[in-house]
N, C-alpha and C positions, 0 to 999 in steps of 0.2 A: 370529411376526409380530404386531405392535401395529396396529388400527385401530381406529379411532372408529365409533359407533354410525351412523353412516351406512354406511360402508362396508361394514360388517357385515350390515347390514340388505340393501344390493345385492347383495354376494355371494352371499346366502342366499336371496335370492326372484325374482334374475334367470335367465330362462329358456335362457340363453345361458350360452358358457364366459363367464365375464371377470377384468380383471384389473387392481389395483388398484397404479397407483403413484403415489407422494410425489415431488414436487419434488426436484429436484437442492438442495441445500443449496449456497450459495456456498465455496468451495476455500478456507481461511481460511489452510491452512495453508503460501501459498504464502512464499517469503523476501522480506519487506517491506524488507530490508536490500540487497537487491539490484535489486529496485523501485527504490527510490530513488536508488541509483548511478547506475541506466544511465539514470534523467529526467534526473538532474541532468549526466549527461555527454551527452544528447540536448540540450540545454536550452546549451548549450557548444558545441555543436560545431556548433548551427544558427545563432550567432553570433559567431562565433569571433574575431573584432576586439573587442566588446565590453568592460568591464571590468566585471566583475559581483559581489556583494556578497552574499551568502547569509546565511540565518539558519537556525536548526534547524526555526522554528515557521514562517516564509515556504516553505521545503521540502516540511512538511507540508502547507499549506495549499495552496501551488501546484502539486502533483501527486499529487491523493488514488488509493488505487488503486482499481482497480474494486469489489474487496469489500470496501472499508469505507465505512459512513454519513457518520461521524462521525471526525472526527481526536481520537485518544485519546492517552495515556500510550504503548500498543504501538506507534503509528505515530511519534511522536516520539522513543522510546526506536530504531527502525528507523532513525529519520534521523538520529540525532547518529549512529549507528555508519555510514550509508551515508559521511556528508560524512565521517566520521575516516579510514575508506578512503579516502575522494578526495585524503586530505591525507599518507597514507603513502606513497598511487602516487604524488604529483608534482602532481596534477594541481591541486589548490587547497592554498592556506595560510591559516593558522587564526591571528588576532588576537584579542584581548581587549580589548573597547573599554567599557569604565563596566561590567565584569560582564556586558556579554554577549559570547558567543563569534559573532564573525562568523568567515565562510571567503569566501576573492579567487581568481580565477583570474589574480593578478598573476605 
């Protein structure tokens, strides 16, 4: 077990049992790929008349998940694979419009 010189110090001169825990660490390792399906099929289905227009980088930005700060490469790399599943199932099609890839729930 690793603790810091506090810890250390408590453990060793408190007069009581005690007991030393660390923060839960954020679950990092949850499927970001699946995150982003089911926002984006929540995000659908709470408008469902709509015609709606997606981007890889609108994706990420519009439904960060809980354990990340920052929208990086992992969450964007999550999204282009959530939207290509959306686009296998049926559910959205995928256009090339000047280089970028939009997806349409047309």
């Amino acid at each position: 077990m690793l603790v810091g010189s506090t810890s250390r110090r408590v453990l060793r001169l408190a007069p009581c049992p005690v007991m030393v825990v660390s923060p839960l660490q954020p679950d990092r390792s949850c499927d970001l790929v699946a995150w982003y399906e089911a926002a984006v099929k929540r995000l659908l289905e709470e408008h469902p008349d709509a015609y709606t227009i997606l981007t890889q980088t609108e994706v990420a930005h519009l439904f960060v998940p809980p354990t990340c700060s920052v929208v990086g490469r992992r969450e964007l790399g999550a999204t282009s694979r959530a939207l290509e599943r959306l686009v296998s199932s049926g559910v959205l099609f995928r256009y090339d419009v000047k280089g970028e890839t939009r997806y349409v729930n047309d």
